[in-house]
Residue, then its C-alpha position, 0 to 999 in steps of 0.5 A: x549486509x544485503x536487504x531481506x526480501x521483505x525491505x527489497x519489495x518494499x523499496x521497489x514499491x517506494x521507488x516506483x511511487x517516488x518515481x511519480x512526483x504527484x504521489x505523496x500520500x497512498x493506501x496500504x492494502x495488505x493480508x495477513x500473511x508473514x511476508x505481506x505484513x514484513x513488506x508492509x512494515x517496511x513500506x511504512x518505514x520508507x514512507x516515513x523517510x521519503x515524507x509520504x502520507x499513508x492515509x490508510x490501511x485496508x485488510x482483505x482476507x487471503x487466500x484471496x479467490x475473487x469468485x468465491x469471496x468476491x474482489x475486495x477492491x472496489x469496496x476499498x476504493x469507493x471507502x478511500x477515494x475522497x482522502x486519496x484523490x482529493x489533492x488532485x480534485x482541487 
């Protein structure tokens, strides 16, 4: 049976960070759209299998137009920055 798109998206995202070795604990930042919240799903559910952390999960609003409701990432870097790169801090 083949993966639907949703668990494809979510693997090639996991493989990249497994790739790394030094990652083992991310962010989920996702919308509220169907796709975004499948794909999200299914990242979680990786993460589990691989023993990676999620230390959190951040929404923004779609559609997202940076010029019109501003970017919404560096607001959640400055929240998450302590308990993403603390391990690399130390």
């Amino acid at each position: 049976m083949a993966a639907s798109t949703d668990q494809q998206i979510a693997l090639v995202v996991l493989c990249k960070m497994t790739h790394f070795t030094i990652i083992d604990r991310f962010l989920r930042i996702q919308t509220s759209t169907h796709l975004c919240n499948l794909v999200s799903y299914q990242v979680k559910e990786l993460a589990k299998q691989h023993n990676l952390t999620i230390n959190g999960v951040f929404d923004f609003p779609e559609p997202y137009v940076p010029v019109s409701n501003g970017n919404p990432f560096p607001g959640i870097i400055s929240r998450s920055y302590v308990d993403t790169r603390s391990k690399c801090s130390t």
